[in-house]
C-alpha positions as protocol buffer text, in pm:
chain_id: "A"
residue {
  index: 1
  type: UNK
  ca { x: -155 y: -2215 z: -653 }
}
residue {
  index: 2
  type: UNK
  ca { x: -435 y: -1928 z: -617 }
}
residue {
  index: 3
  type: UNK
  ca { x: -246 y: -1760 z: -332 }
}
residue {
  index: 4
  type: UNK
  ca { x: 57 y: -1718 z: -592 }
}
residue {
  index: 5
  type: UNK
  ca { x: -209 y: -1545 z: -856 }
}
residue {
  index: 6
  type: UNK
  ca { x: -361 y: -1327 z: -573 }
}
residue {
  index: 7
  type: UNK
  ca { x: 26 y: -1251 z: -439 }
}
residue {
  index: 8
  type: UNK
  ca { x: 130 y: -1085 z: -834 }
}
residue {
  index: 9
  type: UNK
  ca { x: -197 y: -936 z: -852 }
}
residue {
  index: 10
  type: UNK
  ca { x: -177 y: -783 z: -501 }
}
residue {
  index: 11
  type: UNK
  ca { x: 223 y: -663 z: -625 }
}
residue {
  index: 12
  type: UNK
  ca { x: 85 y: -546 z: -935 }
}
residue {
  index: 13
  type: UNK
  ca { x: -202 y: -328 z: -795 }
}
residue {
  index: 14
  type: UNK
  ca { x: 114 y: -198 z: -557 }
}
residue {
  index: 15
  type: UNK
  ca { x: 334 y: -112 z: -822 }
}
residue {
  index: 16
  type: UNK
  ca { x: 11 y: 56 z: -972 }
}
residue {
  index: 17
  type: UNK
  ca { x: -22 y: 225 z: -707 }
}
residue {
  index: 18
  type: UNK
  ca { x: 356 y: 300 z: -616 }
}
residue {
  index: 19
  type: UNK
  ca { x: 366 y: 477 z: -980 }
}
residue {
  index: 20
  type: UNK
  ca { x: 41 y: 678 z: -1057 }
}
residue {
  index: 21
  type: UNK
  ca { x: -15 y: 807 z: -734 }
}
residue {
  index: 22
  type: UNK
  ca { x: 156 y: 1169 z: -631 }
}
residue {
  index: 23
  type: UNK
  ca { x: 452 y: 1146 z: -346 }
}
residue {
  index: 24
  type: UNK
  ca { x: 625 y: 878 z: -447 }
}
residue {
  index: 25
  type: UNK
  ca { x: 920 y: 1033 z: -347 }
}
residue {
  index: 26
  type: UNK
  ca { x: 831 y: 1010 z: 29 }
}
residue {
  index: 27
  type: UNK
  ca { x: 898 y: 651 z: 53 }
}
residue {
  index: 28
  type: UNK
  ca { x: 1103 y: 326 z: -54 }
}
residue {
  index: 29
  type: UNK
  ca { x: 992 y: 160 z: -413 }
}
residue {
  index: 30
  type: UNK
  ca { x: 943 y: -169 z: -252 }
}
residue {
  index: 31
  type: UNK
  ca { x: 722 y: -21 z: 45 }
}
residue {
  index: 32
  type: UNK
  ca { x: 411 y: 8 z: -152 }
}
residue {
  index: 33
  type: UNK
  ca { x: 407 y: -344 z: -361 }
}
residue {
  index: 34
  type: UNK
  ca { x: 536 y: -553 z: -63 }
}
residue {
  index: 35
  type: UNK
  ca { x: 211 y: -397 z: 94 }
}
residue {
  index: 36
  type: UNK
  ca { x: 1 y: -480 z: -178 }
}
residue {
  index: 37
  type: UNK
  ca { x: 126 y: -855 z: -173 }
}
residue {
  index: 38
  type: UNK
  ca { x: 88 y: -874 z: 219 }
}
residue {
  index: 39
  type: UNK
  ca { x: -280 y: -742 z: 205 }
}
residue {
  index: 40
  type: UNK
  ca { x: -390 y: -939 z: -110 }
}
residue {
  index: 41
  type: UNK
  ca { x: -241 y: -1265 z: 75 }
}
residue {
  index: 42
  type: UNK
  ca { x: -408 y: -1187 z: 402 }
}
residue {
  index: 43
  type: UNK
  ca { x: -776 y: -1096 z: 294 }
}
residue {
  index: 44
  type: UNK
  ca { x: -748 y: -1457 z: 56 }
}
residue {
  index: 45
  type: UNK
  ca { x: -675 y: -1617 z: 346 }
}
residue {
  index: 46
  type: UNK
  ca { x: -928 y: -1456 z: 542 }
}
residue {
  index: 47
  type: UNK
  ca { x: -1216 y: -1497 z: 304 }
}
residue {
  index: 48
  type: UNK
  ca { x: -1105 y: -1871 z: 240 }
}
residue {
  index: 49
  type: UNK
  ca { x: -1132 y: -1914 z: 610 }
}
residue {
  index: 50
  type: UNK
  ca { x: -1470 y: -1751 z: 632 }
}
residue {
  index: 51
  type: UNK
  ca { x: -1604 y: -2003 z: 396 }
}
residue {
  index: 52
  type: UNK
  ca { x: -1593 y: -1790 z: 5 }
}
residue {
  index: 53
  type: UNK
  ca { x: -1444 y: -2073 z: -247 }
}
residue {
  index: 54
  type: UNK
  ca { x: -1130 y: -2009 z: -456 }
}
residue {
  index: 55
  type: UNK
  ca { x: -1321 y: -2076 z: -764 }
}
residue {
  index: 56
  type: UNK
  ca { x: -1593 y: -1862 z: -727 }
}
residue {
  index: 57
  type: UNK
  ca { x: -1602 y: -1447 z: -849 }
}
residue {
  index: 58
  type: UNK
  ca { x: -1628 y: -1314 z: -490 }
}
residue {
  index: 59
  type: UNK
  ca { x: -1352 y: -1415 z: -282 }
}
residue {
  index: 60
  type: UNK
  ca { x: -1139 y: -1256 z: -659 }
}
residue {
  index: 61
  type: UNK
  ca { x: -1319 y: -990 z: -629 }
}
residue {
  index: 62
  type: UNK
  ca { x: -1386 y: -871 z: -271 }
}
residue {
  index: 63
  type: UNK
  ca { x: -958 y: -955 z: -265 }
}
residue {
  index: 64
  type: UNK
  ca { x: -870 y: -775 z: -581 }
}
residue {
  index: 65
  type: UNK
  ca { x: -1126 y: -428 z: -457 }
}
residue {
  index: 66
  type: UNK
  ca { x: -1005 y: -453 z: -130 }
}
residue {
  index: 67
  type: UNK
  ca { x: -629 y: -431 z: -180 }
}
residue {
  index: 68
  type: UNK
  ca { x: -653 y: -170 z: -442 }
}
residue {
  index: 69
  type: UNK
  ca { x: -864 y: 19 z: -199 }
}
residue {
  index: 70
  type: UNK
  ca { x: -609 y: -63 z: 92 }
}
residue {
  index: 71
  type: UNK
  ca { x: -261 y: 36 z: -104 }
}
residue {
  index: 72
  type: UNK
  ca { x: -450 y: 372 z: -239 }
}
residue {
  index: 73
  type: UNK
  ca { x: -547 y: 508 z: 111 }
}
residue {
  index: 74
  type: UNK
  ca { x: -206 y: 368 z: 231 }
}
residue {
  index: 75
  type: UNK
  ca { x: 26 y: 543 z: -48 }
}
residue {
  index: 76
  type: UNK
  ca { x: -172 y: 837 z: -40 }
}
residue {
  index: 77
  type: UNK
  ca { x: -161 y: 836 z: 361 }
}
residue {
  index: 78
  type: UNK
  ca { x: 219 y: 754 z: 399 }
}
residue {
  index: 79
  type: UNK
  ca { x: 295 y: 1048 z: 144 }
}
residue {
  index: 80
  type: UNK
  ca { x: 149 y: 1309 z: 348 }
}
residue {
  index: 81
  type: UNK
  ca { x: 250 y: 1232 z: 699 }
}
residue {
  index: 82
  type: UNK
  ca { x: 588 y: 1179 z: 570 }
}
residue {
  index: 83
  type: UNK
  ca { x: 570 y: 1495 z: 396 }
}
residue {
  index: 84
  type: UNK
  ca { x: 446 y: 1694 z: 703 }
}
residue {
  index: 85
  type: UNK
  ca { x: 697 y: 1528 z: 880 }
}
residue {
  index: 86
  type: UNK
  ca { x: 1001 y: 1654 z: 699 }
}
residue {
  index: 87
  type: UNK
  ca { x: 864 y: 1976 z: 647 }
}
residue {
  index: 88
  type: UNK
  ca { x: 847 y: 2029 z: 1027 }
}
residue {
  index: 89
  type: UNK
  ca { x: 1225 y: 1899 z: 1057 }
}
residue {
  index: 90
  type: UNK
  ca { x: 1324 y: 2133 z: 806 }
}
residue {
  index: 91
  type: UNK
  ca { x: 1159 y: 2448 z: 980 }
}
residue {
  index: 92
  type: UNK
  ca { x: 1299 y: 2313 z: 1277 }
}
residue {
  index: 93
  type: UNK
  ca { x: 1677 y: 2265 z: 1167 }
}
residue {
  index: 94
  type: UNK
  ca { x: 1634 y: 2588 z: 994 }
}
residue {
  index: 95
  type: UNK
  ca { x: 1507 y: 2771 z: 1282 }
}
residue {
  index: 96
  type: UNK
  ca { x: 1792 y: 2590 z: 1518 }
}
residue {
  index: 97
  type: UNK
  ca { x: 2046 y: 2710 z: 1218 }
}
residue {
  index: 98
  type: UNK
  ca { x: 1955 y: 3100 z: 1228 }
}
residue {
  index: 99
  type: UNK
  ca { x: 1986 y: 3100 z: 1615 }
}
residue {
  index: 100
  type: UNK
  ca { x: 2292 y: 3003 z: 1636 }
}
């Protein structure tokens, strides 16, 4: 039952993310939450399986921190190589377009 909490919590700090951070344009709506869920699931797990209870503050915690930290540096990270990346196929089609 707590890996369903940490699962909306971990789409919620995704959608967070997904819609107060810059360059959301760059990449799908779902990209970001479905992240979020996938990382909040997997550090639970993780922490259960190194021994943290489900009913104590730390394994909430260290989960809750850790995602939000995880889907910032990701959003943030996808935006700008994506970014980059069309920006150097648009000098390039545009360059390939003159010369012809």
């Amino acid at each position: 039952m707590e890996l369903l909490f940490v699962a909306l919590a971990g789409a919620i700090l995704g959608l967070g993310a997904r819609y107060l951070l810059p360059n959301r344009h760059t990449h799908g709506s779902v990209l970001i939450p479905a992240l979020g869920v996938s990382v909040a699931c997997i550090l639970w797990v993780a922490l259960t399986w190194a021994g943290l209870k489900w009913n104590g503050g730390w394994i909430w915690w260290i989960t809750l921190l850790g995602t939000a930290a995880i889907v910032v540096v990701a959003d943030l990270v996808i935006g700008r190589v994506r970014t980059s990346h069309d920006d150097k196929l648009l000098h390039t089609l545009a360059k390939g377009a003159v010369a012809r």
